[in-house]
Backbone as a ProteinNet text record, in pm:
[ID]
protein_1_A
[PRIMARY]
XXXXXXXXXXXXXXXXXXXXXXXXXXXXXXXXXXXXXXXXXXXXXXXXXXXXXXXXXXXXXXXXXXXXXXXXXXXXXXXXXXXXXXXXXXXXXXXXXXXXXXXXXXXXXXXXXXXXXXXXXXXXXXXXXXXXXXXXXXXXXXXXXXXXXXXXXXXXXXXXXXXXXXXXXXXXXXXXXXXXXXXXXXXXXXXXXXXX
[TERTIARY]
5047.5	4924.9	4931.3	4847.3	4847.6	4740.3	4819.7	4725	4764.4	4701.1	4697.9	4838.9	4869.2	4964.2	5013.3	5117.3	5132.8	5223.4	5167.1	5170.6	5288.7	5365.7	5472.8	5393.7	5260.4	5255.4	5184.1	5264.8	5224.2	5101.9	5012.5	4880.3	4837.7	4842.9	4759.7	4646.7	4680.1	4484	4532.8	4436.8	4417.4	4491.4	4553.4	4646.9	4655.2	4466.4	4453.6	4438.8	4466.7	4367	4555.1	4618.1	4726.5	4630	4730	4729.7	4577.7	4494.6	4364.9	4277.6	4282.2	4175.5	4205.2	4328.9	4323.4	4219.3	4158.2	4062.3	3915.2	3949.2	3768	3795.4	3907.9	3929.2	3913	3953.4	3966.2	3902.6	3763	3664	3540.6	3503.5	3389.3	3321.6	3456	3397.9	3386.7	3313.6	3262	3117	3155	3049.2	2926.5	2809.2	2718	2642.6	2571.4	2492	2332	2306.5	2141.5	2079.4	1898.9	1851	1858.9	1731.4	1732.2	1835.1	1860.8	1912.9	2094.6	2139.5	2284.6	2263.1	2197.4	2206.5	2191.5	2046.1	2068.7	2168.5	2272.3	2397.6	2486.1	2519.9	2615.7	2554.2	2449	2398.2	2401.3	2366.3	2457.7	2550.3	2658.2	2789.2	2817	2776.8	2871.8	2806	2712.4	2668.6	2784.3	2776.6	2876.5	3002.2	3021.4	3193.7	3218.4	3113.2	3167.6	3237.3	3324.5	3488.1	3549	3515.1	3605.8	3696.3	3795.3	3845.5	3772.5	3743.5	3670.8	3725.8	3871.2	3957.1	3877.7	3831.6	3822.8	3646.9	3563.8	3437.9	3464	3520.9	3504.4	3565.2	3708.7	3741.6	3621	3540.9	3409.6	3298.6	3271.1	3153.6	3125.6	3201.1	3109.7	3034.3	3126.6	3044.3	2922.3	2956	2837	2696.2	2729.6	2625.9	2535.6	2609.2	2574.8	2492.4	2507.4	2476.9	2344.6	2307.7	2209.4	2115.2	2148	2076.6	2042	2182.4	2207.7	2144.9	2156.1	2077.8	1959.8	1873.7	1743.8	1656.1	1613.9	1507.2	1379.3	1339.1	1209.4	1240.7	1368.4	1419.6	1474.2	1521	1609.7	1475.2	1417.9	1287.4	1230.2	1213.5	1168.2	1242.3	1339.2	1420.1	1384.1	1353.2	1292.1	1399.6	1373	1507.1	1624.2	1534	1607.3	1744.7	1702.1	1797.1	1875.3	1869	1942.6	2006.6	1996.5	2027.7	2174.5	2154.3	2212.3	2350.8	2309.3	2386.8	2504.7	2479	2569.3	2666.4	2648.6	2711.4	2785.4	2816.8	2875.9	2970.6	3102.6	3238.1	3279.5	3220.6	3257.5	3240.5	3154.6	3107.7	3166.7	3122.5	3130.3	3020.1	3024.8	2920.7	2900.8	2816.2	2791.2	2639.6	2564.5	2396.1	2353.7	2366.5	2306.6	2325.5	2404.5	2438	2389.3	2359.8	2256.8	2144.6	2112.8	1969.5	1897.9	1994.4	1993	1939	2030.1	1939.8	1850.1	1781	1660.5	1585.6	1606.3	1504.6	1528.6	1633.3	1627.3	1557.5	1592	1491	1348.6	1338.7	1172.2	1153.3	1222.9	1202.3	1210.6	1323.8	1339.1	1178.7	1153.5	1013.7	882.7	910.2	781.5	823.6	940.7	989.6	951.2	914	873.9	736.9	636	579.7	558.1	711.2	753.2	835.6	867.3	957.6	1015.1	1090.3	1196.1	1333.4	1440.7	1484.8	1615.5	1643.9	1725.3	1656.2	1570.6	1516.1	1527.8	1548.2	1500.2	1645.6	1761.5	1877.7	1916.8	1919.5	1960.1	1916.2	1773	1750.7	1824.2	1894.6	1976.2	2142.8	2103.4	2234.9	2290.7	2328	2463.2	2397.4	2425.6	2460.6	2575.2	2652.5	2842.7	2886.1	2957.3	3064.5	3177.7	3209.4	3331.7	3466.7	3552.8	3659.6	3791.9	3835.2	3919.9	4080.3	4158	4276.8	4399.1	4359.9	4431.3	4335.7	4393.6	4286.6	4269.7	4297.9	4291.6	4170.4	4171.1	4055.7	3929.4	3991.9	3796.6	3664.6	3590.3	3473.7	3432.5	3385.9	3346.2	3190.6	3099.5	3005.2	2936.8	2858.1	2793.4	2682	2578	2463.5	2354.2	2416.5	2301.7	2322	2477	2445.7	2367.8	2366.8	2291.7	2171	2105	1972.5	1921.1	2022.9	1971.5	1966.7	2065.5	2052.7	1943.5	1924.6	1750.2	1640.3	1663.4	1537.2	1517	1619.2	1617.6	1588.1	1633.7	1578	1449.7	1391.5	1208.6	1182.8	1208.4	1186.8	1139.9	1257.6	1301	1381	1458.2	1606.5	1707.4	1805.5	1914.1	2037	2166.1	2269.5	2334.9	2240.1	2235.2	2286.6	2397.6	2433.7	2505.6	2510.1	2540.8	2723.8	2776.2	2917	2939.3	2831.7	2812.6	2766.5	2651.9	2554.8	2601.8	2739.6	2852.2	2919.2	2975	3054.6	3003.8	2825.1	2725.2	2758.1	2749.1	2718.5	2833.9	2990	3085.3	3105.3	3042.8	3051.2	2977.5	2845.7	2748.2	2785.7	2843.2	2855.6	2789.7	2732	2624.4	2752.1	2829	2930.7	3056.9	3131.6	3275.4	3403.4	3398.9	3538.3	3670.8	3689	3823.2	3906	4030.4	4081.9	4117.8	4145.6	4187.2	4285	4282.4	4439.1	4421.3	4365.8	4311.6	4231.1	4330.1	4302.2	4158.5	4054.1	3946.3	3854.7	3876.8	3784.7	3725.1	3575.9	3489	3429.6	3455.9	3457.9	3298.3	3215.6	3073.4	3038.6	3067.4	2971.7	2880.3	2861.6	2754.5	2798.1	2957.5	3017.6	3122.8	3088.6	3234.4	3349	3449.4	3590.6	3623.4	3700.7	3706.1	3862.5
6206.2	6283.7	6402.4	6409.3	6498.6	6633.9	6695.5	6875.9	6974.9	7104.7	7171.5	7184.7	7222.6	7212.7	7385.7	7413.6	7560	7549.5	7575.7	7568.8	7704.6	7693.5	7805.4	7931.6	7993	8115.2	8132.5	8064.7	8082.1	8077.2	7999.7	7964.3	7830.7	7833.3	7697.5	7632.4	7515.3	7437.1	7314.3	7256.4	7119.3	7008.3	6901.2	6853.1	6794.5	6784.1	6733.3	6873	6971	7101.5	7110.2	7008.6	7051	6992.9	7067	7044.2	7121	7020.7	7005.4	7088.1	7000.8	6985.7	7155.3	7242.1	7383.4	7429.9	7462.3	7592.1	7507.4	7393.3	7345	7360.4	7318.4	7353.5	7526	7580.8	7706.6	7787.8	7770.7	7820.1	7801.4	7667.4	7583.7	7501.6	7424.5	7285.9	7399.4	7321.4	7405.3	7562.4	7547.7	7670.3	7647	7700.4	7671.5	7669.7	7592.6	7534.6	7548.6	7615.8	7628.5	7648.9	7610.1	7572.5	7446.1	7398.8	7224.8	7146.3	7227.6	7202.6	7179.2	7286.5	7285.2	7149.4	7101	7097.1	6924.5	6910.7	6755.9	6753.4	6815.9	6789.2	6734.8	6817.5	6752.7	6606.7	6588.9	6481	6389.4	6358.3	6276.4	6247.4	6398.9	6374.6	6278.3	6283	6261	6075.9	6024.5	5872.3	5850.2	5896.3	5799.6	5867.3	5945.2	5912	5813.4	5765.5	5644.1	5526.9	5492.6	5442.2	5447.5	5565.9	5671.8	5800.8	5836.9	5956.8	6041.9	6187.4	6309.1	6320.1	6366.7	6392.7	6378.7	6263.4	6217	6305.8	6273.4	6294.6	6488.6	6544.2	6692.4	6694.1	6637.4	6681.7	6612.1	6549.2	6530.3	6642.9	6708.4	6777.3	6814.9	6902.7	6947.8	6887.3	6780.2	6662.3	6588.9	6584	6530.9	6674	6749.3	6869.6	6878.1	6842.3	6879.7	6746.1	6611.1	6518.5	6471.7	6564.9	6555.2	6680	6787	6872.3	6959.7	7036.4	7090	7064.2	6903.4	6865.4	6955.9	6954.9	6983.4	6912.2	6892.3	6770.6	6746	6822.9	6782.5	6699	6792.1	6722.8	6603.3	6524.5	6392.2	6307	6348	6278.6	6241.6	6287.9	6229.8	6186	6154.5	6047.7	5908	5851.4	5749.6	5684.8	5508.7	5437.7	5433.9	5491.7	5523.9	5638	5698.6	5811.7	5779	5628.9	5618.8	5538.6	5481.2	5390.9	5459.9	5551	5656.5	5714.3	5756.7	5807	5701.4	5562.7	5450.1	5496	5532.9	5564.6	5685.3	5747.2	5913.2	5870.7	5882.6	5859.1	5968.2	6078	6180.8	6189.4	6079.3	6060.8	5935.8	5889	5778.2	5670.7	5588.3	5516.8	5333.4	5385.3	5298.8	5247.8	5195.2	5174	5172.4	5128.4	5164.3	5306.5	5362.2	5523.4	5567	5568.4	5663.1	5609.3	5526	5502.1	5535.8	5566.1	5619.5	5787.2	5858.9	6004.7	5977	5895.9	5911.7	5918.1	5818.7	5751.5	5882.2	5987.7	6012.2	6213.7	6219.8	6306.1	6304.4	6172.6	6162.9	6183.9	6083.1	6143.3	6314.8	6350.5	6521.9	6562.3	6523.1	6580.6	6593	6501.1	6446.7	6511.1	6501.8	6604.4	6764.6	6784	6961.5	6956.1	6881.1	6860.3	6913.4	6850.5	6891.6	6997.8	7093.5	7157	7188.4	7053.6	7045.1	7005.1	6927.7	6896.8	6956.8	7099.5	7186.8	7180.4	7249.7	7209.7	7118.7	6945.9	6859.8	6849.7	6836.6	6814.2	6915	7013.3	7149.6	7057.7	7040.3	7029.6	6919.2	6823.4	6736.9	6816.4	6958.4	7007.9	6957.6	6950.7	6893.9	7102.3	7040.6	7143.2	7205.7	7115.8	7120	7093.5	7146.1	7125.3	7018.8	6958.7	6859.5	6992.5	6959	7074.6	6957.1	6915.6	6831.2	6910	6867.1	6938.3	6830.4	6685.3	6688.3	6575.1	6514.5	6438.8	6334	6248.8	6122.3	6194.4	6285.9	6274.2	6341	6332.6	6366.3	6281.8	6275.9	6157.7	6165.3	6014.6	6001.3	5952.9	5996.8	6022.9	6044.6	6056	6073.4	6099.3	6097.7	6042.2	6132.2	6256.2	6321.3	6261.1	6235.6	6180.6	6039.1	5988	5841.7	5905.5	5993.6	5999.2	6034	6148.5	6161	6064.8	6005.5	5877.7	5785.5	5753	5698.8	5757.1	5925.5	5975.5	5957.6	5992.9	5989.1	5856.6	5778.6	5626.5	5582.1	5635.8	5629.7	5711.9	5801	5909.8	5876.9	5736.5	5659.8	5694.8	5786.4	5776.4	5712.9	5678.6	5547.7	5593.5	5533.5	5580.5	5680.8	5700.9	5776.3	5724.1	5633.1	5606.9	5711	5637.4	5732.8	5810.8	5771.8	5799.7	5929.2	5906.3	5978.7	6099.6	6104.6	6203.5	6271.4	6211.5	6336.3	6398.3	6310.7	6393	6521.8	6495.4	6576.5	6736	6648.4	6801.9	6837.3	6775.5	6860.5	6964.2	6893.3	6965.9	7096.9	7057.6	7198	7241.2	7257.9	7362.5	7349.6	7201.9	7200.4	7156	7057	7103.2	7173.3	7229.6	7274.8	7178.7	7116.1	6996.1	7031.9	7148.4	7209.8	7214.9	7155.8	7170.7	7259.4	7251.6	7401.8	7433.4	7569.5	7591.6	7638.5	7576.1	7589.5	7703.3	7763.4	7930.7	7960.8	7818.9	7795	7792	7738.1	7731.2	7834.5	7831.5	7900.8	7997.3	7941.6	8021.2	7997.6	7923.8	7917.7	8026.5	8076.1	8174.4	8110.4	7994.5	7929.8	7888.9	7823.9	7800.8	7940	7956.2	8041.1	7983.1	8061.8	7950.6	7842	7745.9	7690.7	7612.6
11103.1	11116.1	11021	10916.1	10852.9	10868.4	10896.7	10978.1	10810.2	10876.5	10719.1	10659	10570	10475.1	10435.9	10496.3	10373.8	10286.2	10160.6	10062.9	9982.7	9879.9	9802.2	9867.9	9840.8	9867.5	9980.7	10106.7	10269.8	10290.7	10261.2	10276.6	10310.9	10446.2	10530.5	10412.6	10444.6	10413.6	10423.2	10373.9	10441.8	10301.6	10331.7	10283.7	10151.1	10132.2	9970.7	9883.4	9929.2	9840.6	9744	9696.8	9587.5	9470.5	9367.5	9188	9156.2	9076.4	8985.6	9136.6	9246.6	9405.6	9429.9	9419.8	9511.6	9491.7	9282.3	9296.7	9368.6	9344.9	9449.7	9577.3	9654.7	9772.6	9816.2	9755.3	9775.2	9729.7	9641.6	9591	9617.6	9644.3	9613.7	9774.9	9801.3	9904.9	10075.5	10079.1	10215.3	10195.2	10103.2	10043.3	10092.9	10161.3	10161.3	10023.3	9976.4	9836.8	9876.3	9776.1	9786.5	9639.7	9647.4	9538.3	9489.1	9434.8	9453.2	9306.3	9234.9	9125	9165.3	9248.6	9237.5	9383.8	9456.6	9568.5	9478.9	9381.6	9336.2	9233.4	9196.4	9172.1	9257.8	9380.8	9469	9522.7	9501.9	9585.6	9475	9338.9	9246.1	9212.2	9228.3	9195.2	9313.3	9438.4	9528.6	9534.8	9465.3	9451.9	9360.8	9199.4	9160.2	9175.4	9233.8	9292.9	9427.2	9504.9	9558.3	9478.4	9591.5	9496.2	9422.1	9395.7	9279.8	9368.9	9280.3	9331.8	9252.5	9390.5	9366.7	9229.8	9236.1	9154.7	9000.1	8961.4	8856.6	8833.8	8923.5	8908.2	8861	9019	8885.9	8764.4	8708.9	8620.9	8512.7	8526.8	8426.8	8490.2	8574	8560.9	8476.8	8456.2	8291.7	8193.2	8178.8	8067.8	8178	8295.4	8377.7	8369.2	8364.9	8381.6	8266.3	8114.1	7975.2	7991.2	8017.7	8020.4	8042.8	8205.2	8238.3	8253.5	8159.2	8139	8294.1	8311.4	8399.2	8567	8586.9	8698.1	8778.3	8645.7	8614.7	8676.2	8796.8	8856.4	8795.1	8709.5	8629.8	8489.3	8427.9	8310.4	8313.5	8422	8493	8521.9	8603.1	8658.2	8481.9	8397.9	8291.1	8175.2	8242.1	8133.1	8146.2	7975.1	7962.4	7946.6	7960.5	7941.5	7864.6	7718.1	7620.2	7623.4	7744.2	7734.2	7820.1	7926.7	8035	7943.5	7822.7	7779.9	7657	7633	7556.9	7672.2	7798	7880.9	7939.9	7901.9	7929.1	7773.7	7686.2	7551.6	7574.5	7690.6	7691.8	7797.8	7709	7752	7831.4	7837.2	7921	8088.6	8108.2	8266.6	8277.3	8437.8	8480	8419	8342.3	8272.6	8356.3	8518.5	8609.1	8580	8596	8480.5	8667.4	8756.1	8858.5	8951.1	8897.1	8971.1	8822.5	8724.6	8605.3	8644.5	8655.2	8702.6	8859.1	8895.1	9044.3	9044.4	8921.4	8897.3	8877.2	8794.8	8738.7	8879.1	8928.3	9063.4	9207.5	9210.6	9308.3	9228.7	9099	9063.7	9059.3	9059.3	9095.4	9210.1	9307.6	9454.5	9497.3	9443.6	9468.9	9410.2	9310.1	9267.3	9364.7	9427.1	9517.6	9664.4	9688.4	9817.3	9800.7	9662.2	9678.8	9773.1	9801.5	9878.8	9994.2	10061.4	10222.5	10203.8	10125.8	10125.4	10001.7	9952.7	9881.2	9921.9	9820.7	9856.9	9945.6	9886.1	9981.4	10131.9	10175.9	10332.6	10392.2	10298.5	10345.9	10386.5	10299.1	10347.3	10426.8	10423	10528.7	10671.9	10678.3	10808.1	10885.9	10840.9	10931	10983.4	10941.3	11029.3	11139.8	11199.2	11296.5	11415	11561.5	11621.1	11624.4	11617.8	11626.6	11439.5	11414.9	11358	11351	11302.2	11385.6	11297.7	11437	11449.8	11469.7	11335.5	11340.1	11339.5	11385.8	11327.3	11252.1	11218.1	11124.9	10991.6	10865.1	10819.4	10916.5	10990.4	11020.9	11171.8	11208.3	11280.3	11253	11093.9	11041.1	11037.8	11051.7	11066.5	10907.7	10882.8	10748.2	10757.3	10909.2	10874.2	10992.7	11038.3	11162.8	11198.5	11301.8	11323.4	11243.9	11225.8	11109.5	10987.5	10922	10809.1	10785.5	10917.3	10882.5	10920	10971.4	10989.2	10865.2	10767.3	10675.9	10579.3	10532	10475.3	10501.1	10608.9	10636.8	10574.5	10599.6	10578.1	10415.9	10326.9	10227.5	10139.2	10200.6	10128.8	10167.8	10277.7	10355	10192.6	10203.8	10033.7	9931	9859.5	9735.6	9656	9745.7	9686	9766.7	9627.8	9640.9	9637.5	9658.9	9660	9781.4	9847.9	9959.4	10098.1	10137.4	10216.3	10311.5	10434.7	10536.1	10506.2	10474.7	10378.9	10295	10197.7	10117.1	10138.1	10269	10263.7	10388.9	10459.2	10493	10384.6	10284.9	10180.6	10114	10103	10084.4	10168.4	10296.2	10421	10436.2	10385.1	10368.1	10277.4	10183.2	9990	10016.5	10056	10056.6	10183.8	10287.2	10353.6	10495.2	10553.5	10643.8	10733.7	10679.6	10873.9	10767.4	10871.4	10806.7	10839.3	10719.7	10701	10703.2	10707.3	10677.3	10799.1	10802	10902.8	10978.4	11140.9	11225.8	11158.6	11147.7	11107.4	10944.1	10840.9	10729.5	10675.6	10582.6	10603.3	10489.2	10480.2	10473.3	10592.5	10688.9	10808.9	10869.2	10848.3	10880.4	10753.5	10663.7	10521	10505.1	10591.7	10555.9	10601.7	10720.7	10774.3	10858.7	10842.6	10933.2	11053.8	11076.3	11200.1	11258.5	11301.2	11427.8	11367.3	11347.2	11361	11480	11469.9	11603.4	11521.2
[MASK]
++++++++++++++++++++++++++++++++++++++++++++++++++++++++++++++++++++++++++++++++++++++++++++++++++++++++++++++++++++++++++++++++++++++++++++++++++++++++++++++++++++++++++++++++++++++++++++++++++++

């Protein structure tokens, strides 16, 4: 059972936050995320890193960010084939033709969600009442009934890639439940949960 980890300079956390993973662990994941731009980032990054390691997907952000013109939902929403066709040619990302074509399709959707809101509100609102308050990895959940509700809601939408899996990895990334283990001298770093 793996519970948090302390680490050379006496600092708990949770057991993947070594090497490349500390400064995201310890900077970034759990953060609450807002604004529809940083928010349809995590929600792409986190499509084509299914069956991929995280690992690999940030050490490309950057080239993923330059790529798609700073996951810009108006600038994505109007990429013509030609440019999806170009973005299969950029060795710097993951070059999957159904997860690039998946931005295109879920920036349009984000487009059409400013409507109801937008797409920050729309995902915010499947918050969780609870938190899940795991204390080691093996009793973390890899998804749960908000993330499949949201996952529903979002493909009712016409966006893809959005499985119930993912769109926990989502509400871990941005900050909507706190993933960090008890004990993990991250937990509660949102501000949004109590420690527990």
């Amino acid at each position: 059972m793996a519970g948090p980890v302390t680490g050379d300079d006496g600092i708990a956390r949770c057991p993947w936050a070594v090497g490349d993973n500390l400064p995201y662990h310890d900077e970034e994941w759990g953060r609450p995320v807002h604004g529809e731009a940083a928010v349809f980032e995590r929600l792409t990054l986190e499509a084509f890193q299914s069956g991929l390691s995280w690992l690999t997907i940030l050490r490309k952000r950057p080239a993923f960010r330059a790529a798609f013109d700073g996951f810009d939902v108006e600038k994505v929403a109007a990429y013509d084939d030609a440019r999806l066709a170009a973005l299969m040619e950029d060795a710097g990302i993951v070059r999957n033709r159904q997860k690039v074509a998946a931005a295109r399709t879920n920036a349009r959707a984000a487009l059409e969600l400013r409507r109801d809101g937008g797409l920050e509100d729309f995902v915010w609102s499947f918050k969780p009442e609870q938190t899940p308050a795991p204390e080691t990895s093996e009793q973390m959940p890899t998804s749960s009934p908000e993330s499949l509700a949201l996952s529903k809601a979002l493909k009712k939408k016409g966006f893809t890639f959005v499985g119930p899996t993912t769109m926990f990895a989502l509400m871990e990334a941005i900050g909507i439940v706190d993933a960090h283990l008890v004990g993990c001298h991250r937990r509660g770093i949102s501000g949004i949960w109590s420690q527990a």
